[in-house]
N, C-alpha and C positions, 0 to 999 in steps of 0.2 A: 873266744871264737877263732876259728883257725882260718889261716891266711896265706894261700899259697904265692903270694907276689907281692907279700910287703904291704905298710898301711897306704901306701898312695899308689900302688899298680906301677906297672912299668909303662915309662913313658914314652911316647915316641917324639918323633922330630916336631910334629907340629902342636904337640901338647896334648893328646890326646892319647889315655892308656891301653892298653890289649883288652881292658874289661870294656873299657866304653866301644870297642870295636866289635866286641862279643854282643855287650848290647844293641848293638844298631842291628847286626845280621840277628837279635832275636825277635828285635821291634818292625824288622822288613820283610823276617818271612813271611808274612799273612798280609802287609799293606805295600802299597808303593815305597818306591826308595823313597828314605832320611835322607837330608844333604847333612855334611858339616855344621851347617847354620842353624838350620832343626836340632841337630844333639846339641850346638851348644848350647839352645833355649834348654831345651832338657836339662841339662847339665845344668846351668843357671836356675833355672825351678828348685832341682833337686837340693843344690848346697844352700839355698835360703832357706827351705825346709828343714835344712837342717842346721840353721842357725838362728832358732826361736830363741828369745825372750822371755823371761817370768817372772811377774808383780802377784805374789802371792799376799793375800792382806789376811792376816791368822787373829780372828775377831775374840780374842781371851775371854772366856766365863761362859762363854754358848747361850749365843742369842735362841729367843721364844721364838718357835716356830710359825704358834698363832699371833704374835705381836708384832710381825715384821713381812716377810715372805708370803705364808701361807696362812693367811685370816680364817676364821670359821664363822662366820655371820648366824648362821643358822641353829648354834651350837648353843646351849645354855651357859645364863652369865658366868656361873664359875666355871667353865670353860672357855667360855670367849673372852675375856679379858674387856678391859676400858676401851679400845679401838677397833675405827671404822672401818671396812676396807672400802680403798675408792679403784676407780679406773685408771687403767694405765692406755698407752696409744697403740697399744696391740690387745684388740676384741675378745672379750674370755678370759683374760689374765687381769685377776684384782692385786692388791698389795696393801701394806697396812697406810693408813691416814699419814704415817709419821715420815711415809718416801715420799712426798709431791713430786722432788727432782727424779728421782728415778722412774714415778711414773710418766715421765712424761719423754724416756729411752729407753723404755722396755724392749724396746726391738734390739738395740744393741747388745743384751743379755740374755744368757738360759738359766730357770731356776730348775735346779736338783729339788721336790720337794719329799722324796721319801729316802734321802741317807738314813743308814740306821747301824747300831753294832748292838752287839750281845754281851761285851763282856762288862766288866766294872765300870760303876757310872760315877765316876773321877776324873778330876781333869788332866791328868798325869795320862792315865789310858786314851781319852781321847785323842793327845799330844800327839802322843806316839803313832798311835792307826790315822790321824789325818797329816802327819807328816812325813811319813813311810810308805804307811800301808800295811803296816807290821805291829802286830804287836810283840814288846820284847821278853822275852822268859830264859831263864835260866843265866841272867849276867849278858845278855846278847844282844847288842844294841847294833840295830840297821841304821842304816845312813839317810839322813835329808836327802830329800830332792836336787837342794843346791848341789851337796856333797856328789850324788850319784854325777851332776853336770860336771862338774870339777872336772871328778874322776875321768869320764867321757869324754868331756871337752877339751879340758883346761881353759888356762883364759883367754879372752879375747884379743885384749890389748895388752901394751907391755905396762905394766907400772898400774895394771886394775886388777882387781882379785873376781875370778869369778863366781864367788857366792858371797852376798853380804847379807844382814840383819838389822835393823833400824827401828827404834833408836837404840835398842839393846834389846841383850839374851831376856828369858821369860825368866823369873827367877824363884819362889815360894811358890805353889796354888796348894798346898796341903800334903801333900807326901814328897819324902825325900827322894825321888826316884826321875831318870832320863826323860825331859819333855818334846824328845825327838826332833831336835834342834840341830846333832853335831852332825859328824862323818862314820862316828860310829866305828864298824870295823873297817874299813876305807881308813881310817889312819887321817892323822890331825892337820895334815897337810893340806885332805881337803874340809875343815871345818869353815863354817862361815867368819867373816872378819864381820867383829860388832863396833861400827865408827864413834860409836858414842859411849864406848861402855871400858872400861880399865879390861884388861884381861890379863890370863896368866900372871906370868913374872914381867910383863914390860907395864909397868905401874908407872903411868903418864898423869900426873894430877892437874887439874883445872879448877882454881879457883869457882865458889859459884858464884860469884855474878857473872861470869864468864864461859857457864855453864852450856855444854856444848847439846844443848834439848833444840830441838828445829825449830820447835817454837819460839823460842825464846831469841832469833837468831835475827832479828831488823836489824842492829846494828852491824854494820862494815868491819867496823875498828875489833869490836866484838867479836867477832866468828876471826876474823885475820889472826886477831893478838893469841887467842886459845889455841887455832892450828899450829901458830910460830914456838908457842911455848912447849907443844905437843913434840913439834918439829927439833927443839934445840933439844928436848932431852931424849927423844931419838939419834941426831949427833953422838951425845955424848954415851950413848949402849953403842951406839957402831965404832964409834972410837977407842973403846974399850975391849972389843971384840966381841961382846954380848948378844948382837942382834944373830942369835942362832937356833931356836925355838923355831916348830912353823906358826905358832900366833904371832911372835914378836913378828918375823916376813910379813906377815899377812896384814900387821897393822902397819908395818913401813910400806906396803904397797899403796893406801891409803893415802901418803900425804908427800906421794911423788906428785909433780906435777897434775898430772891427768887426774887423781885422785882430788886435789882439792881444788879442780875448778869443778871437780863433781859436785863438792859439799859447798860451792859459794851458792848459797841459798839467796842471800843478799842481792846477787846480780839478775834475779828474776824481778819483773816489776811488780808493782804493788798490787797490781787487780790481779793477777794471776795466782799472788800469793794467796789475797783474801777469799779467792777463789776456792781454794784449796781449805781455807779457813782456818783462824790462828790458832792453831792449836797441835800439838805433838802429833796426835795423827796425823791431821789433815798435809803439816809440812812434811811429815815422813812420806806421805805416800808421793806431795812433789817431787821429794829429795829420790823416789824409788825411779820416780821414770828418768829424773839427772841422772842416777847411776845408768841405768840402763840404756840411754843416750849414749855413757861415755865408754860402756862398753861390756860392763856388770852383768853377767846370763844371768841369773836368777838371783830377785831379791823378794825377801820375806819383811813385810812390814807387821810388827808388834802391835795390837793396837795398843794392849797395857803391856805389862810386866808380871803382874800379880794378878791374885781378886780380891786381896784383903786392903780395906783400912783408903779405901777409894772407892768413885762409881765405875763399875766396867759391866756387861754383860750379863754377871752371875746373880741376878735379881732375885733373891733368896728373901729379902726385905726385912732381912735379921734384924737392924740396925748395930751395933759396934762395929767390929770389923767387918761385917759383909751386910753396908749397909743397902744396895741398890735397890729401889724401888718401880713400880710399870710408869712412876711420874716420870723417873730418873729416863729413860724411854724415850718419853716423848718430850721430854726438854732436855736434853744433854745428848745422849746418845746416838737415838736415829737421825736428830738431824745433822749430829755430825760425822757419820758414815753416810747419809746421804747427799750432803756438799761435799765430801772427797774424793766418794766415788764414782760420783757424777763426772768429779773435774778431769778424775784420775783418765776418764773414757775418751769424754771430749778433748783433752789436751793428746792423749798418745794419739785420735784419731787426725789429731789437725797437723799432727806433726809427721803422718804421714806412719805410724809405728802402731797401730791397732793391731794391722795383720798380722807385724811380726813378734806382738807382744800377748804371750798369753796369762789373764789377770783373772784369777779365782780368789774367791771370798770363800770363807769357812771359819764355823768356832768346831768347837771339840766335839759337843752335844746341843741335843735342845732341851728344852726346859717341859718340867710337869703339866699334862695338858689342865687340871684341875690348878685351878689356885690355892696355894696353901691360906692359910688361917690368916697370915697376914696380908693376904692379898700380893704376895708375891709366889713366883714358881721354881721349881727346885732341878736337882739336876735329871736330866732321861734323855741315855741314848737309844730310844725306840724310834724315831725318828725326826731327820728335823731338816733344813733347808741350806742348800749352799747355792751360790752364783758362780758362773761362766763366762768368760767373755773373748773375744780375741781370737786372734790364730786360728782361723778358720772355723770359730766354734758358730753354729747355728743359732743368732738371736730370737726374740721375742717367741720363746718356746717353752712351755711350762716340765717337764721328764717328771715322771713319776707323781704320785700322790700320797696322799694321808686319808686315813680313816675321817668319820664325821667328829670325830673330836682332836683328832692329832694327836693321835697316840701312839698309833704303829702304820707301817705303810700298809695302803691300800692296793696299788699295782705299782708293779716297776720297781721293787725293791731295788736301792743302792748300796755294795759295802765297800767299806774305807779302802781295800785292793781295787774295786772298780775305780773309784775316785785317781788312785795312782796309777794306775793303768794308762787313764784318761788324758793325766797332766803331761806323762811322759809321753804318750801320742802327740798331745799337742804341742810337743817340743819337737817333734818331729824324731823321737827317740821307739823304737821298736820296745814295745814293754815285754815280749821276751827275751831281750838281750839279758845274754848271762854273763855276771861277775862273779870273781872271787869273794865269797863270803869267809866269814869266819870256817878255823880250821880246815883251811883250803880246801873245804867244798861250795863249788859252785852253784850259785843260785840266779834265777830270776828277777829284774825289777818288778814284778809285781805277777802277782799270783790270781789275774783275771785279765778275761779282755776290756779294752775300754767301750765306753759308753757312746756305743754307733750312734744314736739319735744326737748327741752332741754338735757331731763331724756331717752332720747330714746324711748319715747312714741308714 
């Protein structure tokens, strides 16, 4: 972008630059005189605008669109699936049996019900277009969301990295290829920092009983003694000269001070934790609004890592390695995306941080509207369901739809560019802001506009 007075304008005596002086004689031709105290409201608006917050929660395996979101009641049983939909507290909008708690805050969220893409129905493909917006070809890997904020922003505070990933990087889902997780062409500097996961060449080991999983983290003595040990062989890479890498940075930013009263999970009290519900999600997504508290722009909670050889999303009902089942669903699954989401809402609203936090749910794809043979469903990204919430997003509002079987969208088509479009808006980011892409040609954040019915458009 070109700039003819510098990234901060020229300032005058009283703190106020030639552009904000430019602004006021453009915002007084047509109305009454602005005082000083009017622009600095303005002004004040504006720079909070543009210092949004992001709790992305990246739901691995791609939740059924009909088992969760967007039920089909009317639909024949191999299409409808085992569950009910009941009422939610906003008139019109149902949801599956397995969200009590979310039925009962549907006003504080929008469901996306007709995302959809066209290309390979992989979870690798999905990775990438729900965490870009991009699909990558030719060796060409675009940059996370965090990554683009990095770049944009940088960080917050000193001694907090501005994008992190919790509890760790996605790691297998079946092809060896980019899960649209890094910085990409952006350069490694701004890749995400993973607090729980070994990276590159700074090989920190923790014992496991002392295993640094959120869950796993009641004990005091526990979480302290793993950072300390984390901490002394960090010492001894910087005493060597080794802390030089930007992952190694990016994990010594971590367990600066401000860093790890982010990660004392321990100093929450117990109902807030059980709140959130004991389990590796549920404490990651605590541990996501502690970052974001402490000063983290953009954090991505995992919900898994993989889809093999555990229950996650990808409800195939193989049994071996991808055993998930529609029981796995309704006793494992939804109700525990339904306790963290819940808390995840209510705790950023009490705390005063809804507005300025904006928190989307999404898997990759959604699942076969037919039930396969074994009674589970397979991968389809023809359409499927993602959540909204925060930063100005318009709650209890259904956007888009599905056919009578949930198959392909019915109106309001959504694509994975709208979706980016949408988050960078909600960040208060201009989704035509152009960056240096690969081979220094410049490109676009995102290659649509966002999603006006979202924003109250």
């Amino acid at each position: 972008m070109l700039s003819l007075e510098g990234p901060n304008g020229v300032r005058e005596c009283n703190g106020l630059s030639r552009r904000d002086f430019l602004r006021v004689g453009a915002l007084t031709a047509g109305a009454a005189g602005l005082s000083l105290a009017d622009l600095a409201r303005l002004q004040g608006a504006e720079s909070a605008r543009k210092d949004i917050n992001c709790i992305i929660l990246f739901l691995i395996g791609g939740p059924s669109q009909l088992d969760t979101w967007d039920p089909k009641p009317g639909s024949p049983d191999e299409v409808r699936g085992p569950f009910r939909p009941i009422v939610t507290n906003v008139p019109g909008i149902q949801i599956s049996e397995c969200f009590p708690l979310m039925a009962r805050m549907a006003d504080r969220y929008a469901i996306l019900r007709s995302v959809h893409h066209k290309s390979a129905p992989i979870h690798e493909t999905g990775h990438q277009l729900m965490q870009t917006g991009r699909l990558f070809e030719g060796g060409k890997e675009y940059p996370h969301y965090g990554s683009v904020v990095s770049h944009l922003r940088g960080p917050r505070a000193k001694g907090v990295p501005p994008f992190a990933i919790v509890p760790g990087p996605i790691v297998s889902t079946g092809v060896s290829v980019s899960h649209g997780q890094s910085a990409g062409f952006l350069g490694k500097e701004h890749d995400p920092v993973f607090p729980f996961q070994n990276r590159d060449d700074l090989m920190i080991r923790v014992d496991s009983d002392k295993s640094l999983d959120p869950a796993r983290m009641r004990s005091r003595n526990a979480f302290v003694e793993a950072l300390d040990q984390a901490d002394c062989t960090l010492d001894q890479l910087t005493n060597q000269g080794s802390i030089n890498t930007p992952s190694q940075q990016a994990f010594a930013s971590i367990l600066s001070t401000e860093g790890k009263n982010a990660f004392d999970l321990v100093s929450e009290n117990e109902r807030t934790r059980t709140r959130y519900g004991w389990n590796t999600f549920g404490q990651s997504c605590l541990l996501a609004r502690r970052l974001v508290e402490q000063g983290v722009r953009l954090v991505t909670v995992n919900m898994f890592d993989t889809v093999f050889n555990q229950i996650t999303w990808d409800c195939h009902a193989d049994g071996g390695s991808l055993p998930t089942t529609l029981d796995d669903y309704r006793d494992i699954l939804c109700p525990m995306f339904d306790a963290a989401y819940t808390a995840l809402l209510e705790d950023l609203s009490q705390r005063g941080l809804l507005e300025q936090t904006l928190v989307v749910a999404m898997g990759e794809f959604g699942r076969t509207p037919q039930l396969n043979p074994r009674g589970g469903r397979d991968h389809w990204p023809g359409v499927w369901s993602i959540l909204f919430a925060g930063s100005g997003v318009q709650g209890g509002q259904v956007i888009g739809s599905s056919d009578t079987l949930g198959a392909e969208p019915k109106d309001r088509p959504i694509s994975p560019p709208e979706v980016a479009a949408s988050i960078y808006y909600g960040l208060g980011i201009d989704p035509k802001t152009q960056i240096a892409g690969s081979n220094h040609q410049s490109i676009s954040l995102a290659d649509s506009d966002p999603i006006a019915e979202l924003f109250g458009g």
